[in-house]
N, CA, C and O atoms as a GROMACS GRO file, in nm:
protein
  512
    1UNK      N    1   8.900   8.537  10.047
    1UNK     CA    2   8.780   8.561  10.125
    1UNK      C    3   8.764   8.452  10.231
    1UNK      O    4   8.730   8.482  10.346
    2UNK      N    5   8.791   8.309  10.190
    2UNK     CA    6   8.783   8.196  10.309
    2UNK      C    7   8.870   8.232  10.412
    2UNK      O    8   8.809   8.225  10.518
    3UNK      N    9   8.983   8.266  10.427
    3UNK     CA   10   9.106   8.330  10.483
    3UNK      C   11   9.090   8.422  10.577
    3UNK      O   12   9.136   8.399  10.689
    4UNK      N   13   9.007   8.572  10.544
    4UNK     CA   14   8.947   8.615  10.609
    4UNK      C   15   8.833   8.624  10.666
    4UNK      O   16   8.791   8.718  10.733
    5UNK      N   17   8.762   8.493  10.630
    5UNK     CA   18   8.650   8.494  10.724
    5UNK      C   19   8.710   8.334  10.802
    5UNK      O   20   8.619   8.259  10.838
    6UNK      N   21   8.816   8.298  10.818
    6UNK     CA   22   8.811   8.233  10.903
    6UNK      C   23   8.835   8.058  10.871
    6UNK      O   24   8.876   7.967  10.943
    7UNK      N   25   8.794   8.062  10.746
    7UNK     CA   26   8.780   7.905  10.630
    7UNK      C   27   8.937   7.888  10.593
    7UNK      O   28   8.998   7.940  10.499
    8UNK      N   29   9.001   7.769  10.728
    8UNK     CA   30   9.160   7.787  10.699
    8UNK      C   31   9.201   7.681  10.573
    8UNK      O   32   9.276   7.679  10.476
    9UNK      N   33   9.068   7.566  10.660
    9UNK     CA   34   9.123   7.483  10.572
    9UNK      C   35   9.114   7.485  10.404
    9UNK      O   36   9.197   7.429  10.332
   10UNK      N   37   8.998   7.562  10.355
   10UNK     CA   38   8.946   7.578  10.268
   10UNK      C   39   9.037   7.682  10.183
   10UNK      O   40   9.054   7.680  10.061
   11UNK      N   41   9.085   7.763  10.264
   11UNK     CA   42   9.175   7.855  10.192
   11UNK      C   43   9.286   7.796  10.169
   11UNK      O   44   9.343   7.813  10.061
   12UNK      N   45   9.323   7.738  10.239
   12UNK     CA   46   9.498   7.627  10.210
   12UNK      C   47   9.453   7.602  10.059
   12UNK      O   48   9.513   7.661   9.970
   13UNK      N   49   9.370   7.533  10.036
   13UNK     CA   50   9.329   7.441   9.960
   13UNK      C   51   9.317   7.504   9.828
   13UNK      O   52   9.359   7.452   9.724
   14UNK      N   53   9.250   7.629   9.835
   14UNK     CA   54   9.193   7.715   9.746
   14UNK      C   55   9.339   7.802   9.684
   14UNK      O   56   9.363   7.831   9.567
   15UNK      N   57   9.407   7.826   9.784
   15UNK     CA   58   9.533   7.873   9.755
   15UNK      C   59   9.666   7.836   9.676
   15UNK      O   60   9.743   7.905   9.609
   16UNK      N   61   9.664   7.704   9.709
   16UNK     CA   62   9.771   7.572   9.631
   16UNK      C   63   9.689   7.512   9.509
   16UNK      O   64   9.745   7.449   9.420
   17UNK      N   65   9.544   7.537   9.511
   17UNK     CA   66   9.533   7.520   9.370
   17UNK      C   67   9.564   7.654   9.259
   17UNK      O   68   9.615   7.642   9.148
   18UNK      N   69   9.533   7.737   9.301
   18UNK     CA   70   9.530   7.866   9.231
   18UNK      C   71   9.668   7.865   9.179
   18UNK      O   72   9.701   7.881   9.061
   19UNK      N   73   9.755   7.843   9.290
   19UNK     CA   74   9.887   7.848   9.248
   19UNK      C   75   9.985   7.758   9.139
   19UNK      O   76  10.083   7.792   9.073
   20UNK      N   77   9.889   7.583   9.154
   20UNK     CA   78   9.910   7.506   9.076
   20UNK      C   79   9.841   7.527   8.952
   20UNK      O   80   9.896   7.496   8.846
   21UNK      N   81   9.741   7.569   8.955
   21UNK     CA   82   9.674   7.573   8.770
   21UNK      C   83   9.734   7.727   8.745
   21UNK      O   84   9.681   7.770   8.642
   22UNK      N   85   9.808   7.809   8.791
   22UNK     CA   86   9.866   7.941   8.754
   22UNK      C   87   9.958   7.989   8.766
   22UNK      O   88   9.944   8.108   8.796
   23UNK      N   89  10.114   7.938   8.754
   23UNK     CA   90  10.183   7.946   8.821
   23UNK      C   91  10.297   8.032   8.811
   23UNK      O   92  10.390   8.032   8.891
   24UNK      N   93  10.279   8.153   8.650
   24UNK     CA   94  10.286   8.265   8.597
   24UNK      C   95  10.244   8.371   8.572
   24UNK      O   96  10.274   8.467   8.501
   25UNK      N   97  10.135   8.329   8.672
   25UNK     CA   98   9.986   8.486   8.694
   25UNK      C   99  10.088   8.589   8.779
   25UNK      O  100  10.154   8.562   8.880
   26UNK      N  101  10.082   8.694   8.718
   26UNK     CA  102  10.097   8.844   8.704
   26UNK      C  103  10.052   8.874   8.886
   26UNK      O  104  10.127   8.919   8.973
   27UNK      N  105   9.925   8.836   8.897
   27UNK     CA  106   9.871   8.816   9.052
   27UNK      C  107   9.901   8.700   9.155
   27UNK      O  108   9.843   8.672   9.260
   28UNK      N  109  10.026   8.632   9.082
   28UNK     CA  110  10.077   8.494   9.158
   28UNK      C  111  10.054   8.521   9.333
   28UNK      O  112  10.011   8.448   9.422
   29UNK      N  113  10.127   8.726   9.334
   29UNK     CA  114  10.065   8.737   9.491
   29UNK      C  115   9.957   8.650   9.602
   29UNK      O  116   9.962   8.582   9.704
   30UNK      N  117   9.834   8.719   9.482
   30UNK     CA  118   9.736   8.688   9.594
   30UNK      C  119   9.693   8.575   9.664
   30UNK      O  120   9.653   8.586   9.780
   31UNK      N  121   9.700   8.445   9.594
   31UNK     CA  122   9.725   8.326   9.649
   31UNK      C  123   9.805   8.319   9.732
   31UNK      O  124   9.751   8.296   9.840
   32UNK      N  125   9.944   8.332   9.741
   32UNK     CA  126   9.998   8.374   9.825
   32UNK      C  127   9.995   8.436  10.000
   32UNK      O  128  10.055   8.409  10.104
   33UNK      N  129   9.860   8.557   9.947
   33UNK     CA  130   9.830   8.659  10.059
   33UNK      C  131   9.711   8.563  10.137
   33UNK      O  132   9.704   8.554  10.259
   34UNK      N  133   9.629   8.501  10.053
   34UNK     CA  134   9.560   8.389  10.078
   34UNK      C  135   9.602   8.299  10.201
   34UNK      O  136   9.552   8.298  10.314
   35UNK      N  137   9.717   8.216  10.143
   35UNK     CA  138   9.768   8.123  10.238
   35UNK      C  139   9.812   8.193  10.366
   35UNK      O  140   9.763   8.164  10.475
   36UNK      N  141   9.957   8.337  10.338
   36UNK     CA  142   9.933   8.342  10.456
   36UNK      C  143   9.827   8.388  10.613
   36UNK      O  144   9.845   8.365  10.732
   37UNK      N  145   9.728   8.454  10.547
   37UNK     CA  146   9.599   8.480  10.602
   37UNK      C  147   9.558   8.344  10.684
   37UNK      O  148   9.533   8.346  10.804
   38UNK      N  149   9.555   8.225  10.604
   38UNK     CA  150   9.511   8.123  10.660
   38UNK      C  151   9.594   8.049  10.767
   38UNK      O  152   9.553   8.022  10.880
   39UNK      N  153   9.726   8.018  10.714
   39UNK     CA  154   9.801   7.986  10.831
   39UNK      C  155   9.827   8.025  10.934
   39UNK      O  156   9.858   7.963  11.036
   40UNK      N  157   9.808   8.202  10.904
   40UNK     CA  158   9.863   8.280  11.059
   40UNK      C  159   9.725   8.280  11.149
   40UNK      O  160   9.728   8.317  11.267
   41UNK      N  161   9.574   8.224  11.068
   41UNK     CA  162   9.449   8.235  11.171
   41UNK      C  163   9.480   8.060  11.243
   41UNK      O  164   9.413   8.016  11.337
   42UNK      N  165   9.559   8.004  11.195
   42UNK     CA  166   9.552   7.798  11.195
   42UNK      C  167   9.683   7.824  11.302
   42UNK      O  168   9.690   7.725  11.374
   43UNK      N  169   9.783   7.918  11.335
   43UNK     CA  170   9.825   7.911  11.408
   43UNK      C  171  10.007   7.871  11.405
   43UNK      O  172  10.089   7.858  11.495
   44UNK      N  173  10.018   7.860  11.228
   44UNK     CA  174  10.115   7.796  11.171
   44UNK      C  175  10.196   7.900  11.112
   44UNK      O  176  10.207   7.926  10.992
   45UNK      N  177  10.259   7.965  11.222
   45UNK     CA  178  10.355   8.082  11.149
   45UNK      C  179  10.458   8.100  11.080
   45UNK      O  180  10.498   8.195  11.012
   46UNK      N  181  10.522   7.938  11.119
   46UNK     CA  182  10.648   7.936  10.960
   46UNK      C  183  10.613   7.955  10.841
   46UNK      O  184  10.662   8.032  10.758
   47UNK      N  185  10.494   7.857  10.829
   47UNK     CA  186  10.433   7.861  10.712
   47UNK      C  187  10.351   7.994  10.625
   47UNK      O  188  10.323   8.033  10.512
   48UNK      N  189  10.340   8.026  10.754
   48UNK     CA  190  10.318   8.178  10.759
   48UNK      C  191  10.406   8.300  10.657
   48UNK      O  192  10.382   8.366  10.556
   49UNK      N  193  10.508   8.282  10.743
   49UNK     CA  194  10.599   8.396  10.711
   49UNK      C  195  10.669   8.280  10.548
   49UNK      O  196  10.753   8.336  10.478
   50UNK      N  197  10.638   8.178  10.520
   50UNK     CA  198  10.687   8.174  10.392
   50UNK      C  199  10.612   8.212  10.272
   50UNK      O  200  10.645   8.240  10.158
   51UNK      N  201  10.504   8.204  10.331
   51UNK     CA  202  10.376   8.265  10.207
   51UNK      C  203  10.402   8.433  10.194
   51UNK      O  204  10.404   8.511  10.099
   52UNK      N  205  10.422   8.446  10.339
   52UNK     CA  206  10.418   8.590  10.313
   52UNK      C  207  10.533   8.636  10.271
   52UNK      O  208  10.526   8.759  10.260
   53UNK      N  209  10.656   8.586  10.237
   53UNK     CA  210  10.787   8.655  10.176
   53UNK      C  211  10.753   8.597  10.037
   53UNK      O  212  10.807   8.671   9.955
   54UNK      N  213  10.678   8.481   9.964
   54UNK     CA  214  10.659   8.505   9.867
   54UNK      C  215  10.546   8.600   9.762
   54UNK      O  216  10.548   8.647   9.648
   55UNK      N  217  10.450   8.595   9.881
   55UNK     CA  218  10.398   8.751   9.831
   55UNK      C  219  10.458   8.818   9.761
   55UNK      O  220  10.463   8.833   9.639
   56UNK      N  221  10.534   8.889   9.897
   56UNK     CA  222  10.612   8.989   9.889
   56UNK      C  223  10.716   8.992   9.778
   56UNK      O  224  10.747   9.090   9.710
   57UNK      N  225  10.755   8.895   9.772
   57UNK     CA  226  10.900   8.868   9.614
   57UNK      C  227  10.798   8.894   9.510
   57UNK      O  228  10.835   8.948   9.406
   58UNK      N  229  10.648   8.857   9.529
   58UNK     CA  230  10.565   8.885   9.391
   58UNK      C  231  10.551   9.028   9.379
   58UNK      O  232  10.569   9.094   9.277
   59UNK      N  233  10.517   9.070   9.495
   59UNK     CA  234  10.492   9.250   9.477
   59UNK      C  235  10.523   9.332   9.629
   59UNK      O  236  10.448   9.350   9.725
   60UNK      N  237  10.654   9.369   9.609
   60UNK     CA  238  10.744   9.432   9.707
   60UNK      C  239  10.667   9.564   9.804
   60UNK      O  240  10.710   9.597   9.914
   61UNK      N  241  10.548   9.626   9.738
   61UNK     CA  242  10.488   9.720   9.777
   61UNK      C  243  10.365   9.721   9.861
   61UNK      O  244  10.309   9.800   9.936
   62UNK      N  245  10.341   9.574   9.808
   62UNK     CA  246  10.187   9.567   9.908
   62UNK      C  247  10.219   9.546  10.065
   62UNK      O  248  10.320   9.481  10.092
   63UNK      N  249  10.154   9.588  10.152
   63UNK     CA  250  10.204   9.619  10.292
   63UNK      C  251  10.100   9.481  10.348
   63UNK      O  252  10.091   9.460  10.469
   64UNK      N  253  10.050   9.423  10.283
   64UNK     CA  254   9.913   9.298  10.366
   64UNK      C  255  10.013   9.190  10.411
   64UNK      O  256  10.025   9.156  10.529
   65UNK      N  257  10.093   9.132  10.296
   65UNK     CA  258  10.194   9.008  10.350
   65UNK      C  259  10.301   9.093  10.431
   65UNK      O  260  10.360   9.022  10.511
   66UNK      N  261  10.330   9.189  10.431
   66UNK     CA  262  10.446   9.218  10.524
   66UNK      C  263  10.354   9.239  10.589
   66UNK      O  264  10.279   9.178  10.512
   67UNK      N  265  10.259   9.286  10.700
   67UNK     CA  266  10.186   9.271  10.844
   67UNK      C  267  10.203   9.154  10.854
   67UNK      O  268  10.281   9.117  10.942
   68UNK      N  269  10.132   9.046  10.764
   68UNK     CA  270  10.158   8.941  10.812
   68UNK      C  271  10.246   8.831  10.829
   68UNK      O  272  10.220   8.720  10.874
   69UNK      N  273  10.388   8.892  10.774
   69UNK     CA  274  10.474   8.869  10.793
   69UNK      C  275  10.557   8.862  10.962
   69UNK      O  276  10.599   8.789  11.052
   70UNK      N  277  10.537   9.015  10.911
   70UNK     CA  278  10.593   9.065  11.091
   70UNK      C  279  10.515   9.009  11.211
   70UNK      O  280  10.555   8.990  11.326
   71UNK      N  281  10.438   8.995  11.177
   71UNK     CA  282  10.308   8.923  11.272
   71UNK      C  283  10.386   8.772  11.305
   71UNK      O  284  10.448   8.726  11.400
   72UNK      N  285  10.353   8.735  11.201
   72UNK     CA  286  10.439   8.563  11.247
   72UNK      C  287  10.547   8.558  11.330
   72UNK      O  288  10.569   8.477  11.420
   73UNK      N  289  10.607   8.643  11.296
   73UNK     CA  290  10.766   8.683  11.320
   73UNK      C  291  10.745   8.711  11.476
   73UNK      O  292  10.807   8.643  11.557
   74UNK      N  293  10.674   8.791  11.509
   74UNK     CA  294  10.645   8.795  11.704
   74UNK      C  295  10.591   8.654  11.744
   74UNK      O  296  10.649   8.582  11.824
   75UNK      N  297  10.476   8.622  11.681
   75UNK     CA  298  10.500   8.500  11.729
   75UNK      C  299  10.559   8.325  11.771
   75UNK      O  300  10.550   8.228  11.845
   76UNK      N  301  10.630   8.395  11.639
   76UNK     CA  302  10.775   8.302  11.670
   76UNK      C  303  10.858   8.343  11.781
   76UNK      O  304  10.930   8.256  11.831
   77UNK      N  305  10.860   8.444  11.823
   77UNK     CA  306  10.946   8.505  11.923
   77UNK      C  307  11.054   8.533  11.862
   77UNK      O  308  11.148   8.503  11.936
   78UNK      N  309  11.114   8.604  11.700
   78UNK     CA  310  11.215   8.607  11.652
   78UNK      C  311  11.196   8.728  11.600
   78UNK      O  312  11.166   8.756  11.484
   79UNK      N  313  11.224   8.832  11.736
   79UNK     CA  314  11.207   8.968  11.755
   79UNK      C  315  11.317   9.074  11.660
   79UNK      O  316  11.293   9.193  11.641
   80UNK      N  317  11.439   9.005  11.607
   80UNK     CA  318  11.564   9.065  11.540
   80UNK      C  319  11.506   9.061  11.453
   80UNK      O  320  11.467   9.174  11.425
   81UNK      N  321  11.455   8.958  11.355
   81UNK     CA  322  11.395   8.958  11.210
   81UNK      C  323  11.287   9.027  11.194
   81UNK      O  324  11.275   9.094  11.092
   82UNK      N  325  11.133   9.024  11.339
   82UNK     CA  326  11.069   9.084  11.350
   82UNK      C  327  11.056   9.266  11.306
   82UNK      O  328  10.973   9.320  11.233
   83UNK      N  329  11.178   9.330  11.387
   83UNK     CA  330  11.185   9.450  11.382
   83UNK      C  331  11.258   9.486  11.239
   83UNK      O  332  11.240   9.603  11.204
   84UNK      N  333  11.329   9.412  11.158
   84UNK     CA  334  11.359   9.424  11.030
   84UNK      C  335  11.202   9.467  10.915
   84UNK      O  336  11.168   9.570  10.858
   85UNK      N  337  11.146   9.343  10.924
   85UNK     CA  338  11.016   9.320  10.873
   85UNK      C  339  10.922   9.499  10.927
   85UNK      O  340  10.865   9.571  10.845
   86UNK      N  341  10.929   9.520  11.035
   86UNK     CA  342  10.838   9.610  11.075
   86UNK      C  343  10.919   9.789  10.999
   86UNK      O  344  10.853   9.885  10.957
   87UNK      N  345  11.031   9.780  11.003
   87UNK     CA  346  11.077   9.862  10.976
   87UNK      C  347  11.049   9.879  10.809
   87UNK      O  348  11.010   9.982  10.753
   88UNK      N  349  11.064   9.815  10.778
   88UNK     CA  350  10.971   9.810  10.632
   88UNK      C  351  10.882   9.862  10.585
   88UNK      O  352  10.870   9.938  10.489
   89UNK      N  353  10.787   9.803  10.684
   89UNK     CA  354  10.669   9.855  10.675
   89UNK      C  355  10.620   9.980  10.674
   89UNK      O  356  10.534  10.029  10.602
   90UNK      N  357  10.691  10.034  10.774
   90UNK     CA  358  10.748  10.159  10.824
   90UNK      C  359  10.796  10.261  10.718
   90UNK      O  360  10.758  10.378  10.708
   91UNK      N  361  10.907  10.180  10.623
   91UNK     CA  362  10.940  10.260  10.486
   91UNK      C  363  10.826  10.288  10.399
   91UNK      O  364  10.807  10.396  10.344
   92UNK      N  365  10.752  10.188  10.389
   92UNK     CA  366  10.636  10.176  10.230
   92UNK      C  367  10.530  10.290  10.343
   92UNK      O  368  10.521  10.404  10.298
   93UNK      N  369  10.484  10.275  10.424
   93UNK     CA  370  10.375  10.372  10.493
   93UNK      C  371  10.410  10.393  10.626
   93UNK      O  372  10.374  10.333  10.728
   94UNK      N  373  10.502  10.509  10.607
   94UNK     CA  374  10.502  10.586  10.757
   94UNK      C  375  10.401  10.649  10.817
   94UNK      O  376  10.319  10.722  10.762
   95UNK      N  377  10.408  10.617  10.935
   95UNK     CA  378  10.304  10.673  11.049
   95UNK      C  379  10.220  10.489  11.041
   95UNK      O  380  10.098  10.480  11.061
   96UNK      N  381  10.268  10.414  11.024
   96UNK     CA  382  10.173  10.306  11.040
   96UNK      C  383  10.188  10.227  11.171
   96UNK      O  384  10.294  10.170  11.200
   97UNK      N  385  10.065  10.225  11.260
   97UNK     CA  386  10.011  10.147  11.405
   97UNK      C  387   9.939  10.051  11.359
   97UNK      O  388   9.881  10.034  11.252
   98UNK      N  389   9.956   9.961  11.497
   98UNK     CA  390   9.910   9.814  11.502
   98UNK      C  391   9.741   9.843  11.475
   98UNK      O  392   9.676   9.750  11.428
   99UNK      N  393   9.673   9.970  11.506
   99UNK     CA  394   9.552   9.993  11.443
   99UNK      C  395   9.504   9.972  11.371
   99UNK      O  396   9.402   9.904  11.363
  100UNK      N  397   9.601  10.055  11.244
  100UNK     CA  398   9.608  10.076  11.091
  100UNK      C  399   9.620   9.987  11.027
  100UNK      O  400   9.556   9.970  10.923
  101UNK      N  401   9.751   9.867  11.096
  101UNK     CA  402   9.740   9.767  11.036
  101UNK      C  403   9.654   9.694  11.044
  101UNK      O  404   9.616   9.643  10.939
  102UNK      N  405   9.580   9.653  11.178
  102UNK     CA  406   9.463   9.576  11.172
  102UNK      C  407   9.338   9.619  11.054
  102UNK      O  408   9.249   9.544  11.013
  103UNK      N  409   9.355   9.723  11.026
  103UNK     CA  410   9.263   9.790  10.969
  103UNK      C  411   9.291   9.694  10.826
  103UNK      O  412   9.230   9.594  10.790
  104UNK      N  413   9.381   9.748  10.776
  104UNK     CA  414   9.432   9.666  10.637
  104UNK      C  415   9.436   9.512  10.618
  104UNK      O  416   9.439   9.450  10.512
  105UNK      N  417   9.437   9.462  10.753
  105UNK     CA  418   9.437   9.338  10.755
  105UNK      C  419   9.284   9.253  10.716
  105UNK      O  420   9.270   9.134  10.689
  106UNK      N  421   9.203   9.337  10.720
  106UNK     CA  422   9.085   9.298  10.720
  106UNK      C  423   9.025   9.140  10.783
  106UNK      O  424   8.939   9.079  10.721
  107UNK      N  425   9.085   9.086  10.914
  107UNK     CA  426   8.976   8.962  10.952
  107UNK      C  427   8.895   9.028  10.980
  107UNK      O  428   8.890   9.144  11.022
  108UNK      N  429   8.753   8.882  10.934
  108UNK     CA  430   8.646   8.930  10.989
  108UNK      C  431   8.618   8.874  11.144
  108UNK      O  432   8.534   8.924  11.219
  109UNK      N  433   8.701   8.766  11.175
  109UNK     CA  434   8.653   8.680  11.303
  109UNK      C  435   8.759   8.734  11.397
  109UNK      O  436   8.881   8.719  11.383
  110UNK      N  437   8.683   8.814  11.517
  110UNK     CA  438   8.709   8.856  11.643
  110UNK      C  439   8.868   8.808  11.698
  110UNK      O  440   8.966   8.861  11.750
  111UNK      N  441   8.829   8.689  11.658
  111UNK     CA  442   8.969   8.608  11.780
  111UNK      C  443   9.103   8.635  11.672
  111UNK      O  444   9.214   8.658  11.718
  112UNK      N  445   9.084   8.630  11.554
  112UNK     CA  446   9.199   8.661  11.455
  112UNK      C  447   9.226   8.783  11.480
  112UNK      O  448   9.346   8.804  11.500
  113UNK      N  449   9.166   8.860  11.486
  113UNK     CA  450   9.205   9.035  11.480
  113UNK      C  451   9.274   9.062  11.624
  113UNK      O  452   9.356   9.154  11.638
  114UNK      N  453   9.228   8.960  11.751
  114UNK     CA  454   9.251   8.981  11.874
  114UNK      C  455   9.454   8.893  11.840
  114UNK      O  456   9.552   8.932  11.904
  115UNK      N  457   9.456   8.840  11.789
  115UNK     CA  458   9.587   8.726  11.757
  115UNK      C  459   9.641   8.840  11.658
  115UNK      O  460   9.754   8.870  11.699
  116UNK      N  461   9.616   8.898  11.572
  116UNK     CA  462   9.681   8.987  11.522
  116UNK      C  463   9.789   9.088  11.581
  116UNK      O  464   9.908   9.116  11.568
  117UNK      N  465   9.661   9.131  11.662
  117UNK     CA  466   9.676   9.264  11.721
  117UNK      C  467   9.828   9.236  11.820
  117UNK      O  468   9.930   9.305  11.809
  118UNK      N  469   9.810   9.112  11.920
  118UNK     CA  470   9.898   9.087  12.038
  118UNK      C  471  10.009   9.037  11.908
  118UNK      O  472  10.116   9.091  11.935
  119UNK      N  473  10.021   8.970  11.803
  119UNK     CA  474  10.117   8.931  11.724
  119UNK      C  475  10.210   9.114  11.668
  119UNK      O  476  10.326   9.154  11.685
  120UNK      N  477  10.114   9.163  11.615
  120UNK     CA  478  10.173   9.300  11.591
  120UNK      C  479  10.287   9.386  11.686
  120UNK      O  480  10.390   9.444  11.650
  121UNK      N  481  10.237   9.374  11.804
  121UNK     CA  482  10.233   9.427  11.917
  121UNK      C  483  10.418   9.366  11.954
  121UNK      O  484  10.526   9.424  11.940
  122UNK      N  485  10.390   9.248  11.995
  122UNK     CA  486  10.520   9.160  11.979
  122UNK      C  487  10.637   9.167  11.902
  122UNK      O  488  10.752   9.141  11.939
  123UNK      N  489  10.593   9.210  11.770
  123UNK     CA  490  10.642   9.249  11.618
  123UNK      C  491  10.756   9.380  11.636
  123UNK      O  492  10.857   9.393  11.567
  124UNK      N  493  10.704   9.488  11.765
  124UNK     CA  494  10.702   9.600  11.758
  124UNK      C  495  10.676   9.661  11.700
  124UNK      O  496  10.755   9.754  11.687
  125UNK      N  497  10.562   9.668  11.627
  125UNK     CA  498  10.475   9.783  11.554
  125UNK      C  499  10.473   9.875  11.620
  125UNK      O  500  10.496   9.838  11.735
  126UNK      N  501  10.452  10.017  11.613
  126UNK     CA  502  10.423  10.156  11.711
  126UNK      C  503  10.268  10.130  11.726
  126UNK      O  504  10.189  10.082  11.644
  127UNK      N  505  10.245  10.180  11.863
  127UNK     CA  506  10.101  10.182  11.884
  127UNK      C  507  10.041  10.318  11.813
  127UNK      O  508   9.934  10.299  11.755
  128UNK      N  509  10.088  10.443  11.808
  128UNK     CA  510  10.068  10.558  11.784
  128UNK      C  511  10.134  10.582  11.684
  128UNK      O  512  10.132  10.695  11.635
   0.00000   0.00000   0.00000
């Protein structure tokens, strides 16, 4: 919830503990989905895309860390890995736009969803 409303530092924080007092939780994900939420609003997309591939190693199906995966990935400018990542996405929910994903992405703060969106976009997500 800090994550998506914008609380980066707070979510870092909130995230690496969760992960340290739990570090065999069944939901190891969401901490995970946590951090990368926070890093990709802080601007820190390596860090980014490492939260979000461990998500993803936690639960291969959820499509939140792969957006924000692929997301990082444009803004790294590392468009080959990018379109890997998106194509993915692509497998688990076809017909999915940078819309849809924003949609799933749930920020609540304007300028994140606006950084999303141009990160997606970059990503090559389909607009339509």
């Amino acid at each position: 919830m800090r994550a998506w409303k914008g609380d980066d530092a707070i979510a870092v924080e909130h995230g690496n503990r969760a992960l340290r007092l739990s570090p065999v939780d069944p939901w190891i994900y969401m901490p995970y989905i946590g951090l990368a939420y926070a890093h990709f609003a802080a601007g820190r997309f390596e860090e980014t895309v490492a939260a979000a591939s461990l998500a993803t190693q936690a639960n291969p199906r959820f499509i939140v860390p792969i957006i924000l995966h692929a997301a990082a990935l444009g803004c790294l400018d590392r468009s080959e890995d990018a379109k890997t990542v998106v194509q993915r996405l692509l497998e688990l929910q076809p017909g999915l736009t940078v819309a849809t994903a924003i949609l799933s992405a749930r920020y609540v703060d304007p300028k994140n969803i606006a950084a999303l969106t141009d990160a997606l976009r970059r990503a090559g997500m389909p607009e339509k």
